[in-house]
Structure formats: C-alpha cells, structure tokens
C-alpha positions as CSV (number, residue, x, y, z in Angstrom):
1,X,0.0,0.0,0.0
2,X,1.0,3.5,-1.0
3,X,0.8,6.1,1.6
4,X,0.2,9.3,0.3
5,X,0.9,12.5,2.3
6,X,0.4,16.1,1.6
7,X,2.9,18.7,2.2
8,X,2.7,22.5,1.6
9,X,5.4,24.3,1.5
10,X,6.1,28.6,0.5
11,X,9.7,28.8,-0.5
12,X,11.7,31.0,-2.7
13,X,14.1,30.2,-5.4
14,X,16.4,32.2,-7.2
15,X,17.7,31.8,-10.6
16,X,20.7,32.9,-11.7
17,X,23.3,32.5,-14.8
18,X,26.5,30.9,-14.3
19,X,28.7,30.5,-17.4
20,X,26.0,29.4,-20.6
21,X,23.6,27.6,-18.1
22,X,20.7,28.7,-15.9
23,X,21.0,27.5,-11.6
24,X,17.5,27.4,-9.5
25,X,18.7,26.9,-5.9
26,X,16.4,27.0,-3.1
27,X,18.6,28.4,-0.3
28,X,15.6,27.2,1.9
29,X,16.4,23.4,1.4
30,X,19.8,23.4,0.2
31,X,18.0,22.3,-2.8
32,X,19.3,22.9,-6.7
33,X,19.2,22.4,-10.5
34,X,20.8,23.3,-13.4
35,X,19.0,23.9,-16.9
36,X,20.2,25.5,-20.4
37,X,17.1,27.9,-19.8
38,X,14.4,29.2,-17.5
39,X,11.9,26.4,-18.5
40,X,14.9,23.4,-18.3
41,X,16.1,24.6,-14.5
42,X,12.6,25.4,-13.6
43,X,11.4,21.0,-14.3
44,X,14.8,20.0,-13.2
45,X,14.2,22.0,-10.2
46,X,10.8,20.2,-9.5
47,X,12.2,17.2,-10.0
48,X,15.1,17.8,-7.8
49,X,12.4,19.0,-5.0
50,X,10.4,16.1,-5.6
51,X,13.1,13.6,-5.2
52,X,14.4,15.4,-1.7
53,X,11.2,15.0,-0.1
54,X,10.1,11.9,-0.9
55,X,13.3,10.5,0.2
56,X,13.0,12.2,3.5
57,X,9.4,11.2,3.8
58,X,10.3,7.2,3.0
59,X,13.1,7.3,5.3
60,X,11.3,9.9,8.2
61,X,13.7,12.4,7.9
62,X,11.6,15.0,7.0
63,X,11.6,16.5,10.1
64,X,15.2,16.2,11.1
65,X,15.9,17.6,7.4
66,X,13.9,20.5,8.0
67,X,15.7,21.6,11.6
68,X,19.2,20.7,10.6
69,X,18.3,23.4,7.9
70,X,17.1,25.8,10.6
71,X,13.6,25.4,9.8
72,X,11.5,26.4,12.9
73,X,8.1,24.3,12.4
74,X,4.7,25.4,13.8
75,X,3.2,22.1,14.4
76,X,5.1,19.0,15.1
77,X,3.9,16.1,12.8
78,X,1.9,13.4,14.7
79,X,4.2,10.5,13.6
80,X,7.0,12.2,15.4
81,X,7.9,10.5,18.8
C-alpha cells in the first residue's frame, strides 16, 4: 500500500546565470538544478524538490531535514515520537 501525504510548502528560489547555463537553488532546502534555460532549470528543479522529499518522507527524515536546515516548524507532525 502507498501512503500518500500532503505537504505545503512557500519557499523562494532564485535563478541565476552561471557560465551558458541557468541555476535554480532553493537556499531554503539546500535544494538545486541546473538547466540551459528558464523552462529546463525550472522541471529539473521540481524534480530535484520532488526527489528530496520523498526521500525524507520514506526514510522519516523529514523533520530532522527541516531543523538541521534551521527550519522552525509550527506544528510537530503526529508520527514524530
């Protein structure tokens, strides 16, 4: 059975040129792509996003993720002991 969880999230990210290519790096989650244009960093960065948390999530790390980042979180998740 897949469990399916929901996770909202505001962050920023900030694209920049280096050299011919295009970064989007989320300074938030330490979290970054790199595309030949806006539209190529911009699905490389989802991806990138995507695979970060649903690693975290299978492995419950989520939440030790988030703090060793500095992230101050309003509402500790239910599955945390």
């Amino acid at each position: 059975m897949v469990k399916q969880i929901e996770v909202q999230l505001n962050i920023r990210v900030i694209f920049y040129r280096e050299n011919k290519k295009i970064i989007a790096h989320c300074p938030e989650l330490d979290v970054g792509s790199v595309g030949n244009n806006i539209k190529e960093a911009k699905k490389r960065f989802q991806e990138a996003l995507d695979i970060f948390l649903e690693y975290t999530l299978k492995n419950n790390t989520l939440y030790q993720e988030l703090l060793n980042l500095r992230w101050t979180l309003r509402k500790l998740p239910k599955n945390i002991n």
